[in-house]
NUZAKOL-848103 format. One line per field, with one value per residue: residue number from 1; residue in one letter; z, y, x of N, C-alpha, C, CB in turn. Coordinates in steps of 0.1 Angstrom, whole numbers. Last residue first. Glycine has a CB too. Example, Ala and Ser with C-alpha at 12.3 -4.5 7.8 and 13.67 -1.06 7.14 Angstrom:
k [2; 1]
r [S; A]
n.w [71; 78]
n.v [-22; -57]
n.u [128; 132]
ca.w [71; 78]
ca.v [-11; -45]
ca.u [137; 123]
c.w [79; 78]
c.v [0; -33]
c.u [129; 132]
cb.w [57; 90]
cb.v [-6; -45]
cb.u [141; 113]
***
This chain:
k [226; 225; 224; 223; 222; 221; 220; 219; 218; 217; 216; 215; 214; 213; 212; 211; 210; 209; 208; 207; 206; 205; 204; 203; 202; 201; 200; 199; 198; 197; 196; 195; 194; 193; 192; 191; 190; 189; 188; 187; 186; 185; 184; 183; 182; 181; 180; 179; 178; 177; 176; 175; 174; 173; 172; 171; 170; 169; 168; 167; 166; 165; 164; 163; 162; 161; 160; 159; 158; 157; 156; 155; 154; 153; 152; 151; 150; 149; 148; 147; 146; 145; 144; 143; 142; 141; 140; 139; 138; 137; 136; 135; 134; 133; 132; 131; 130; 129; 128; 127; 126; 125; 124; 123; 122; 121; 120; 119; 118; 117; 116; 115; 114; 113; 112; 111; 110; 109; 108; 107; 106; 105; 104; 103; 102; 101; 100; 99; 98; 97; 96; 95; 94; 93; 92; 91; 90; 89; 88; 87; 86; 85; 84; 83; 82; 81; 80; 79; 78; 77; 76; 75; 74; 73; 72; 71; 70; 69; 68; 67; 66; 65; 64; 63; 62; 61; 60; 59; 58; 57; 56; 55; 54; 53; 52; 51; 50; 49; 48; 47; 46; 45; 44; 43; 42; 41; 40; 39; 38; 37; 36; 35; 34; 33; 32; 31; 30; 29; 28; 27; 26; 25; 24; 23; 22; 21; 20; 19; 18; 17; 16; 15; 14; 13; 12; 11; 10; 9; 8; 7; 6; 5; 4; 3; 2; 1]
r [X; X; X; X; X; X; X; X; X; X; X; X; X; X; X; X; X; X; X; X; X; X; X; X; X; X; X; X; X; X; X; X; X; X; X; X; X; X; X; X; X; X; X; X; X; X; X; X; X; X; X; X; X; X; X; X; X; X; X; X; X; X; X; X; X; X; X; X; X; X; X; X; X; X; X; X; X; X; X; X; X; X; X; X; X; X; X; X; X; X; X; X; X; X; X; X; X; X; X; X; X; X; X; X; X; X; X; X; X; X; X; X; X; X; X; X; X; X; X; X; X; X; X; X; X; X; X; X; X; X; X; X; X; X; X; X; X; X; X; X; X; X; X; X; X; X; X; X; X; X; X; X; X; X; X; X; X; X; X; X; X; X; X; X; X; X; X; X; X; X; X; X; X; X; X; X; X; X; X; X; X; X; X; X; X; X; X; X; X; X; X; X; X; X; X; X; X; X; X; X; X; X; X; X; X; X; X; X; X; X; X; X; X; X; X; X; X; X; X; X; X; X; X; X; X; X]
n.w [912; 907; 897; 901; 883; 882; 866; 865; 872; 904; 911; 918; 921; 933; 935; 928; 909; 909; 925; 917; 887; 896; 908; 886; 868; 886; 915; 946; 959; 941; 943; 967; 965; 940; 942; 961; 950; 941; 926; 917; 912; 884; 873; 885; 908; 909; 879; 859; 862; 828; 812; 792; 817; 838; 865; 892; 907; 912; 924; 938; 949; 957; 989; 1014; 1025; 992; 963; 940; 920; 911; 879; 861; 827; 805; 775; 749; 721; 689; 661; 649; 676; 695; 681; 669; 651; 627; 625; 658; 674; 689; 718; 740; 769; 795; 825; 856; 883; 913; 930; 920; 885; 850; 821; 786; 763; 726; 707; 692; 693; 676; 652; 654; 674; 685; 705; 728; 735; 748; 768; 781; 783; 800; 825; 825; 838; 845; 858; 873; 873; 851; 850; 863; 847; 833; 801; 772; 748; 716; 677; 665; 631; 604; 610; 611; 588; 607; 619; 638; 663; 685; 700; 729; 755; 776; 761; 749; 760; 772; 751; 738; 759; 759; 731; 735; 753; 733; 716; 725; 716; 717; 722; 696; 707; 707; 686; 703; 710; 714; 740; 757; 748; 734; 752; 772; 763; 753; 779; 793; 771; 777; 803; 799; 790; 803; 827; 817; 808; 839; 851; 830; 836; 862; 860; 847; 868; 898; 926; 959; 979; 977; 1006; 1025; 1020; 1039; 1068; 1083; 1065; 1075; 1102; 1098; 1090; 1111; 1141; 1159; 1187; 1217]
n.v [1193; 1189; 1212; 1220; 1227; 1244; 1251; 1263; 1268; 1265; 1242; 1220; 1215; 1199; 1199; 1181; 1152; 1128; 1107; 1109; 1093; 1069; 1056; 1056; 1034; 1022; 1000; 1003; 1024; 1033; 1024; 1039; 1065; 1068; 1068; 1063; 1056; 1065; 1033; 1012; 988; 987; 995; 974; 982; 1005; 1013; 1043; 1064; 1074; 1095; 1081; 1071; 1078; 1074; 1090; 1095; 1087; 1106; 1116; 1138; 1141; 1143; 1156; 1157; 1166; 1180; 1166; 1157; 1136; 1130; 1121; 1119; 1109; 1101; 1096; 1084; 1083; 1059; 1039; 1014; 1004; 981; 964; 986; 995; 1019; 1028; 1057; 1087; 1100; 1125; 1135; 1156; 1161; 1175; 1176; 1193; 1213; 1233; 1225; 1225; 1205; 1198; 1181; 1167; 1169; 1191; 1190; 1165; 1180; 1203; 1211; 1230; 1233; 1222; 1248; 1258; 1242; 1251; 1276; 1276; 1270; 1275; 1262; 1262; 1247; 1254; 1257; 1280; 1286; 1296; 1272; 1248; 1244; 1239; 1259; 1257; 1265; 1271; 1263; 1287; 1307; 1305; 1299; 1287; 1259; 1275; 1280; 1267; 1240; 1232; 1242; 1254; 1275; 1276; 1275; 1299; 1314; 1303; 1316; 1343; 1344; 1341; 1359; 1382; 1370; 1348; 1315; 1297; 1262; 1246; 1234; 1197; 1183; 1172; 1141; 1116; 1104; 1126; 1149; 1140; 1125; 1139; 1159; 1137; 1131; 1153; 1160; 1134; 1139; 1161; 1156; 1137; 1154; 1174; 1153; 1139; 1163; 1170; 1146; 1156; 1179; 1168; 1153; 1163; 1152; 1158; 1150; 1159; 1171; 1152; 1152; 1169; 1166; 1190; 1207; 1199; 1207; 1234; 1237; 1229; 1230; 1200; 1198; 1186]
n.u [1753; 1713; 1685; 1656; 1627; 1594; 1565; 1535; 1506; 1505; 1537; 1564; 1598; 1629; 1663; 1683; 1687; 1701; 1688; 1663; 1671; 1690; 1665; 1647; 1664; 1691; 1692; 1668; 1653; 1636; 1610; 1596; 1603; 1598; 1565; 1549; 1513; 1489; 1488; 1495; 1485; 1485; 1465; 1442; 1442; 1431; 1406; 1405; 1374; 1364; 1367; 1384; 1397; 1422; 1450; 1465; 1485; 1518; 1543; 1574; 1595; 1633; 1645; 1646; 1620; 1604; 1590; 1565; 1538; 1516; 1500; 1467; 1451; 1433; 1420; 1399; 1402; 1381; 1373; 1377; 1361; 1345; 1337; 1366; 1392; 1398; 1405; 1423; 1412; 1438; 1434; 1443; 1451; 1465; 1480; 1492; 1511; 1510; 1519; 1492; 1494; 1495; 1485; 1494; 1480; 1475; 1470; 1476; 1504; 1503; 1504; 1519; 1546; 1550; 1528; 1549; 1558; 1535; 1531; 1555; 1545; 1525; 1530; 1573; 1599; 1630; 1657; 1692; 1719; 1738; 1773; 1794; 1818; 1815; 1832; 1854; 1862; 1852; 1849; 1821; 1805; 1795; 1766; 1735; 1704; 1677; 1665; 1654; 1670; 1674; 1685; 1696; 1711; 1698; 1702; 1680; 1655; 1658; 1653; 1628; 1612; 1616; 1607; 1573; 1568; 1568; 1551; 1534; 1522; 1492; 1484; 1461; 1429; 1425; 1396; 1370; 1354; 1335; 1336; 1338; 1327; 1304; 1294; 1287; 1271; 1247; 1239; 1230; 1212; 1193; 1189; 1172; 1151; 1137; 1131; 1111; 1091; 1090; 1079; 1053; 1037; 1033; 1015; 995; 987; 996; 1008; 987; 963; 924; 903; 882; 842; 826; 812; 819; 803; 779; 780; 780; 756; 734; 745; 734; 706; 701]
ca.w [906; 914; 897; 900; 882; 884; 870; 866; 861; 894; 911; 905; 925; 930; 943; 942; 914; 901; 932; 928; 888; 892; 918; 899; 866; 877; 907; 936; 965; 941; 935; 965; 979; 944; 933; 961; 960; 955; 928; 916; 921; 887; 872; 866; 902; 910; 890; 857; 867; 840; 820; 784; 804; 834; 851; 887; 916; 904; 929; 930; 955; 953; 979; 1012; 1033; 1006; 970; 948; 916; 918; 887; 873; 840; 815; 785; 758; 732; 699; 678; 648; 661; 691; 687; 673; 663; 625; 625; 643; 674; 676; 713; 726; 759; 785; 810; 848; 868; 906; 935; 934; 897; 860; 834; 802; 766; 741; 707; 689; 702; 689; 654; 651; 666; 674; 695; 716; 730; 735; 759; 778; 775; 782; 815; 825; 824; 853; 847; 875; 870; 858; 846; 862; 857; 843; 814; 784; 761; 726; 685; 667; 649; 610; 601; 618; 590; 599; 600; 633; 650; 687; 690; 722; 743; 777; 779; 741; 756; 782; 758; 732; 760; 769; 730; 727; 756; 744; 709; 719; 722; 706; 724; 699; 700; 712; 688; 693; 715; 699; 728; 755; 752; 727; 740; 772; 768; 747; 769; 799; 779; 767; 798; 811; 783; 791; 824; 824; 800; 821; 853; 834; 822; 856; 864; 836; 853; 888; 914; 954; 977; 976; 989; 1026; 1019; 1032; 1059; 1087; 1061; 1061; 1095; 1109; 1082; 1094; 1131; 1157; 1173; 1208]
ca.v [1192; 1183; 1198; 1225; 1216; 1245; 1237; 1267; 1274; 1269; 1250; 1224; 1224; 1202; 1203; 1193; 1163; 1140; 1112; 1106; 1107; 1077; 1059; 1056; 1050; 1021; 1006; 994; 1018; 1043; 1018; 1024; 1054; 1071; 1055; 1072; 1052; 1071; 1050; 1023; 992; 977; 1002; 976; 972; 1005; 1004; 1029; 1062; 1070; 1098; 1082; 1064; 1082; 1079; 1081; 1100; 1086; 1096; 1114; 1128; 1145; 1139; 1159; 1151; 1162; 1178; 1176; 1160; 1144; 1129; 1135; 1113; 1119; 1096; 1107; 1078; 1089; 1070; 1051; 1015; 1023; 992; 965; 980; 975; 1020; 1023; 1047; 1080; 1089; 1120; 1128; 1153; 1158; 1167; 1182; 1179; 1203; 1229; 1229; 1226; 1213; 1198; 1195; 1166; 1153; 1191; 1198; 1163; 1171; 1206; 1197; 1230; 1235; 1212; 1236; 1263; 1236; 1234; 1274; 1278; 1260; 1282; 1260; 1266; 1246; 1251; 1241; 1279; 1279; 1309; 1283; 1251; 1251; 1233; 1255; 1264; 1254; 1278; 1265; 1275; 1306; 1313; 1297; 1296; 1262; 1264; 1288; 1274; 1247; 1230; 1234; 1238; 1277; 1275; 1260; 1291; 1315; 1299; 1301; 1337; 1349; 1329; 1344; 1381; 1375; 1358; 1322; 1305; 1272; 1247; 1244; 1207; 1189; 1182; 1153; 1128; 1098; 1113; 1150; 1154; 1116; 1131; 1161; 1151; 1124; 1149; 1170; 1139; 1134; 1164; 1167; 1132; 1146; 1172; 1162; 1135; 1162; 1178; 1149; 1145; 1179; 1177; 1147; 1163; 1157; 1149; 1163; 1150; 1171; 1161; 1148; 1170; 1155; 1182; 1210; 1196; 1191; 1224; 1245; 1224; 1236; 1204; 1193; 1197]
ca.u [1767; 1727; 1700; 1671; 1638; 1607; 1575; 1549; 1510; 1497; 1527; 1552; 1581; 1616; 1652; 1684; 1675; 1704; 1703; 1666; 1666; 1693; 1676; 1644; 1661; 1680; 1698; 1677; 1666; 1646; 1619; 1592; 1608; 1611; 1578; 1558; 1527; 1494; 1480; 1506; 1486; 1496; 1476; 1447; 1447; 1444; 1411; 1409; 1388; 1358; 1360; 1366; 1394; 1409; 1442; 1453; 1469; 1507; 1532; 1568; 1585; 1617; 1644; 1658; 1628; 1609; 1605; 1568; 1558; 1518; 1512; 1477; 1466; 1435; 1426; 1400; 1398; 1389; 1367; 1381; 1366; 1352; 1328; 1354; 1386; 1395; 1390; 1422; 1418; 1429; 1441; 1434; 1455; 1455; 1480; 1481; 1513; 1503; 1527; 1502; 1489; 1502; 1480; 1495; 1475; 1480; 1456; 1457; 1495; 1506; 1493; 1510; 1541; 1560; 1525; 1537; 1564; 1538; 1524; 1549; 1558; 1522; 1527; 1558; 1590; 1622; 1650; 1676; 1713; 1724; 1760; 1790; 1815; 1806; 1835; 1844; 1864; 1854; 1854; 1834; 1802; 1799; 1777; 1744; 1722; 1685; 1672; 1648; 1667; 1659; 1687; 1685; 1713; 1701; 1704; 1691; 1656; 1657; 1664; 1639; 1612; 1616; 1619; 1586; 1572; 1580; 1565; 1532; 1527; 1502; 1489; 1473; 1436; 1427; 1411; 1370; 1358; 1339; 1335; 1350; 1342; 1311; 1296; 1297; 1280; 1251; 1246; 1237; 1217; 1201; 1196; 1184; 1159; 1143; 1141; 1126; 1100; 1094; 1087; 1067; 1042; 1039; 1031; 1006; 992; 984; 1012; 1000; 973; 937; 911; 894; 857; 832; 811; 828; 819; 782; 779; 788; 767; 735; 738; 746; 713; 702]
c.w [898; 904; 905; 904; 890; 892; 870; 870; 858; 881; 904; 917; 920; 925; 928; 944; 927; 905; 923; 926; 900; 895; 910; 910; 876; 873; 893; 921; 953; 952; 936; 956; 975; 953; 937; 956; 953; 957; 939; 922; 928; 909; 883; 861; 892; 906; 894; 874; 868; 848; 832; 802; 800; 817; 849; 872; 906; 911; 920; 927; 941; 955; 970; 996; 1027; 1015; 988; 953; 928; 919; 898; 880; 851; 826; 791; 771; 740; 708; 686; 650; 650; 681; 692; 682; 664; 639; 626; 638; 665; 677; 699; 719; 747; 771; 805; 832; 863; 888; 928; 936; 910; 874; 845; 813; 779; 749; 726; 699; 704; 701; 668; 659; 665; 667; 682; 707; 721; 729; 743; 769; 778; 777; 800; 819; 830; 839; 850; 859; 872; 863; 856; 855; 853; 848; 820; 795; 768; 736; 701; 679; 654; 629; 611; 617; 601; 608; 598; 615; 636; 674; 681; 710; 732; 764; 781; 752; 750; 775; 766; 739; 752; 769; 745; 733; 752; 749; 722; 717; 717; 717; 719; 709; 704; 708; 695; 696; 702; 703; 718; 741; 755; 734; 735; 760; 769; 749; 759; 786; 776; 764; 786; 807; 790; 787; 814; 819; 800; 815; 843; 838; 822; 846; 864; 843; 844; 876; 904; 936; 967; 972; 992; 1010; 1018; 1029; 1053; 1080; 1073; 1057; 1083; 1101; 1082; 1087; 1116; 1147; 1169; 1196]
c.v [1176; 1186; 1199; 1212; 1224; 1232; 1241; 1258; 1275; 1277; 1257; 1234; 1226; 1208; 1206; 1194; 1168; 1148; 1129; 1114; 1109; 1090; 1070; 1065; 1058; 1037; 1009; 1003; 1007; 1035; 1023; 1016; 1038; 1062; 1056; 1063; 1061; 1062; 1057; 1036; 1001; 980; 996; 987; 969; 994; 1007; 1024; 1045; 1065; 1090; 1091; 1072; 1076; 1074; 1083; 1090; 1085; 1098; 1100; 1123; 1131; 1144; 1152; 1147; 1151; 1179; 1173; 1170; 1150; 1140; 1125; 1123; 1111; 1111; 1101; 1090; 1088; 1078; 1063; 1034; 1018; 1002; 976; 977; 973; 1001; 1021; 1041; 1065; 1086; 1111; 1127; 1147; 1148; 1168; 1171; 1184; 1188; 1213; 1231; 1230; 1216; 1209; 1191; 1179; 1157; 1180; 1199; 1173; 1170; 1194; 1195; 1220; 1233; 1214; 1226; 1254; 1246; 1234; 1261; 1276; 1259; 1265; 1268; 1264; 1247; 1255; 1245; 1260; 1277; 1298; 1291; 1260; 1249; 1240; 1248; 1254; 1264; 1270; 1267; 1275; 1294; 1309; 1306; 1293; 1271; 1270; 1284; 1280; 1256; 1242; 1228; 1233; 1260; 1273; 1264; 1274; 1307; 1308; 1299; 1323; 1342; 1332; 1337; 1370; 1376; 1360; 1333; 1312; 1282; 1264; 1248; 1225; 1196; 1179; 1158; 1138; 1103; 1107; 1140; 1151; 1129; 1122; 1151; 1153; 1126; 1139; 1161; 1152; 1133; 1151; 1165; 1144; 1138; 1166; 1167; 1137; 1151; 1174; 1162; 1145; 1169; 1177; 1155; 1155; 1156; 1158; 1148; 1158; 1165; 1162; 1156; 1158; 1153; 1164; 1194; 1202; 1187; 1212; 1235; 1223; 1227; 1215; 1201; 1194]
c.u [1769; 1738; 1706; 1680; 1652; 1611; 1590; 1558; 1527; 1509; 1522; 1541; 1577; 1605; 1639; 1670; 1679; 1697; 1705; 1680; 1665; 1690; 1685; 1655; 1656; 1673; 1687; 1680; 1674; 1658; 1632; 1602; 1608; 1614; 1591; 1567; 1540; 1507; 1486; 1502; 1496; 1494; 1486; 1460; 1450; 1446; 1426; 1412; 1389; 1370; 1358; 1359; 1380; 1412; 1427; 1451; 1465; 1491; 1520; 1556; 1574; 1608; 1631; 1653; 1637; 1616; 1600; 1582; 1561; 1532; 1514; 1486; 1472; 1443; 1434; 1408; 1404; 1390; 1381; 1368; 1370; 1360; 1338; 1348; 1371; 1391; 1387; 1410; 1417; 1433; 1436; 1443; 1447; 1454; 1470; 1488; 1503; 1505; 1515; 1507; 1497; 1495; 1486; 1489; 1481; 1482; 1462; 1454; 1481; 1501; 1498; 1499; 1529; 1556; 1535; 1536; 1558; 1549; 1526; 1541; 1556; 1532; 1522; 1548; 1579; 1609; 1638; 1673; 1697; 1726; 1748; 1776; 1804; 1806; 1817; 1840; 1852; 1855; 1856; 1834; 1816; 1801; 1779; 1758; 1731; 1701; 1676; 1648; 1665; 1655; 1671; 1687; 1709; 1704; 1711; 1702; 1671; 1665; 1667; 1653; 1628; 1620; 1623; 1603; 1576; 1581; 1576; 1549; 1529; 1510; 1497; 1475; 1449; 1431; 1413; 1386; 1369; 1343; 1341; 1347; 1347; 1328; 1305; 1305; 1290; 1269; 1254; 1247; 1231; 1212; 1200; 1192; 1173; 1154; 1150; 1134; 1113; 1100; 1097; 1077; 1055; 1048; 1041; 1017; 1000; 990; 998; 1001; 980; 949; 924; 900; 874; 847; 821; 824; 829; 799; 782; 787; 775; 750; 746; 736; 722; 711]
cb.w [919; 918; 886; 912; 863; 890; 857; 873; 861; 903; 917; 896; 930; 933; 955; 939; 917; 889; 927; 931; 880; 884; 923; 902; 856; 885; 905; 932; 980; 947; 924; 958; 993; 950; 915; 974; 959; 968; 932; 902; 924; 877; 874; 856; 903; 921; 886; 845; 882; 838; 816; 779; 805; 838; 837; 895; 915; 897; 945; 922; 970; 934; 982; 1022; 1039; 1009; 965; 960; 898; 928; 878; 888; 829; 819; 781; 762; 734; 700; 696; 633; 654; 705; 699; 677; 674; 622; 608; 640; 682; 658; 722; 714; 762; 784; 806; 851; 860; 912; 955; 948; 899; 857; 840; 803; 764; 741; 696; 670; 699; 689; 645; 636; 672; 678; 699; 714; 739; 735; 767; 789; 779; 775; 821; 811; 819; 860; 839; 890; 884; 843; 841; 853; 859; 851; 812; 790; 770; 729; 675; 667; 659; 602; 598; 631; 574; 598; 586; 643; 649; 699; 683; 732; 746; 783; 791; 732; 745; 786; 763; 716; 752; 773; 728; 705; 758; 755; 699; 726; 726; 694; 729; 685; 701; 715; 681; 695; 730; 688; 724; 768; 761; 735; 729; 781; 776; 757; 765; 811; 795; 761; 802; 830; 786; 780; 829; 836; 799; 813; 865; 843; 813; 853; 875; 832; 845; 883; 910; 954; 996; 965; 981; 1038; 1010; 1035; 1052; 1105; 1070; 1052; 1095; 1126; 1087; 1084; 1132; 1152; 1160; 1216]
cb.v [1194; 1166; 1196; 1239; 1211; 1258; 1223; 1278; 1288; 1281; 1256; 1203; 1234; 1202; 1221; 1209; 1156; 1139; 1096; 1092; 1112; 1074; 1043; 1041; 1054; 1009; 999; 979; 1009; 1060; 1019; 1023; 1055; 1083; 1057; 1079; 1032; 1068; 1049; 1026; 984; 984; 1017; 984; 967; 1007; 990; 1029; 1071; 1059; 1100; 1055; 1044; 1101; 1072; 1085; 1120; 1074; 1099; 1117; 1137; 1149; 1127; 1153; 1142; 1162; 1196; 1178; 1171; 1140; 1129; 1148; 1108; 1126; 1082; 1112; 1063; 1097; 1055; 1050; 1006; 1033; 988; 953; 989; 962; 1030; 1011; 1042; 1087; 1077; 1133; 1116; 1162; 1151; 1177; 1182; 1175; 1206; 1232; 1221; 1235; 1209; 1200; 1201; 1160; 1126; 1185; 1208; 1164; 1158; 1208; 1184; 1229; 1246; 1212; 1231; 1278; 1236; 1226; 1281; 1291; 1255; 1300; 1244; 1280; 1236; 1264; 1226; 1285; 1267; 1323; 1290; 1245; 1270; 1222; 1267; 1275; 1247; 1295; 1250; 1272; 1320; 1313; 1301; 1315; 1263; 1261; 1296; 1287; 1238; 1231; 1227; 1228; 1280; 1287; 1253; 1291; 1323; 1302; 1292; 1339; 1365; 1334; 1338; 1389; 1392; 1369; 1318; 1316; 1271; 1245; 1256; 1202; 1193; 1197; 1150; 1132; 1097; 1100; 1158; 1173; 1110; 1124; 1165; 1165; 1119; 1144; 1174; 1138; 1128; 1163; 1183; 1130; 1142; 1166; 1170; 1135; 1161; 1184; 1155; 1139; 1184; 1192; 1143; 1180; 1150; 1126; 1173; 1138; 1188; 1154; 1141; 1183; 1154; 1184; 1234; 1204; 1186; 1221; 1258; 1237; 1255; 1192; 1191; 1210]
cb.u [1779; 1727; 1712; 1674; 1641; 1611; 1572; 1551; 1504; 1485; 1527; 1542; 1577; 1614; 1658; 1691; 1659; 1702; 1721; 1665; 1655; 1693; 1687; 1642; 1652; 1669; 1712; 1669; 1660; 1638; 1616; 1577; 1595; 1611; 1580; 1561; 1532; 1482; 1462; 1511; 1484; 1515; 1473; 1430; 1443; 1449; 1410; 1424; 1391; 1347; 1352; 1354; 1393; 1403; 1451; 1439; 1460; 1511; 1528; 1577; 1576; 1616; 1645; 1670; 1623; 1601; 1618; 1557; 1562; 1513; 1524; 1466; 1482; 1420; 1436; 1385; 1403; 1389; 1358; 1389; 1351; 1364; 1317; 1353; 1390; 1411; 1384; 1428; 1416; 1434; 1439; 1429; 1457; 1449; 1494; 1463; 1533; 1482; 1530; 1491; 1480; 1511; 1471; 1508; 1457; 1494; 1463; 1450; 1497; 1520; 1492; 1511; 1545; 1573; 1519; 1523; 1567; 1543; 1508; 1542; 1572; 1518; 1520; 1558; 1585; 1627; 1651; 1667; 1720; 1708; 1764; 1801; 1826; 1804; 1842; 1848; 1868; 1844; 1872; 1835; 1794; 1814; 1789; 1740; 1731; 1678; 1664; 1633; 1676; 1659; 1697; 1672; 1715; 1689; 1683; 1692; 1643; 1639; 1665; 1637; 1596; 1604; 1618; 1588; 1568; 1579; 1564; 1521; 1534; 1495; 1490; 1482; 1429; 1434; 1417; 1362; 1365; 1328; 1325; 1349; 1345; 1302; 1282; 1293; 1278; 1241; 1241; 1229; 1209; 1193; 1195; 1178; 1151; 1132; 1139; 1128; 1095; 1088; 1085; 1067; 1028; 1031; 1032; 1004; 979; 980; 1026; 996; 983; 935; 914; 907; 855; 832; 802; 829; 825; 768; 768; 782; 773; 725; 740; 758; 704; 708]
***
């Protein structure tokens, strides 16, 4: 007995081919050319040719904040006006702060006192890691970056323990890409304090001067030793 007709001719049929057509080809191409130039776009904008920073402004109560602070330590905040001659006085520590406490706009409203300096340098305060952002101009006699701008990025970590501070270079960045430890002398993560802080020197010094520590979001407090 023979199979019916229908039967035979759907189990001749060749199976249809699965996979991408030619436009969706041409799609995914398109994609991608877009995506990288996208992508190139972006990096040439912020390492290659990255823009000036915009200086931080402070407003009228955080100036007043900062120049109490910076007059606190001695710093002279009334940039040229005359407050008649200076009046001879006693030495004394009583009743004086030792902590030095900085917001990170008051760091970086500091900058801004130096127009060009605030455009090429920008600090970032976090949990116990103070970052900084560089722009370097470079001469125009260099071969291929030749007056380009060189984008360099640096986090120090800055915290207080086991009675000392602690302090430890995470790493810098060139143009985005992270420099070797080796090419930083193999400094990444080591606790310079411990590591240099036993022989005489600056190490041991800021060590012995420092009570206590603490960087967090947006805020670097210092408190000294007698």
């Amino acid at each position: 007995m023979s199979e019916p007709t229908e039967n035979k001719t759907a189990s001749a049929r060749p199976p249809a081919k699965k996979g991408f057509s030619g436009l969706h080809v041409f799609g995914i191409v398109l994609l991608t050319i877009v995506a990288t130039i996208g992508i190139g776009y972006w990096w040439l904008s912020h390492y290659v040719f990255p823009e000036n920073f915009q200086p931080v402004t402070l407003n009228a109560s955080e100036q007043d904040s900062l120049n109490n602070k910076l007059t606190t330590l001695g710093i002279d905040t009334r940039s040229g006006e005359s407050g008649g001659p200076l009046q001879p006085e006693p030495y004394s520590e009583e009743g004086a702060s030792r902590e030095v406490s900085f917001s990170e706009r008051e760091l970086n409203g500091m900058l801004a006192n130096n127009t060009d300096l605030a455009q090429r340098l920008a600090v970032d305060l976090s949990d116990d890691l103070l970052s900084a952002l560089l722009l370097v101009p470079l001469e125009e006699g260099l071969p291929v970056l030749g007056g380009r701008t060189l984008r360099v990025n640096a986090g120090v970590e800055l915290s207080f323990a086991n009675g000392r501070p602690l302090v430890k270079l995470k790493g810098v960045s060139l143009m985005g890409v992270p420099i070797p430890n080796a090419w930083l002398g193999n400094l990444k993560n080591v606790d310079l304090v411990n590591e240099f802080g036993a022989n005489p020197g600056f190490w041991q010094s800021f060590a012995a001067g420092v009570d206590y520590i603490q960087v967090e979001d947006g805020r670097l407090l210092v408190r000294l030793k007698e």
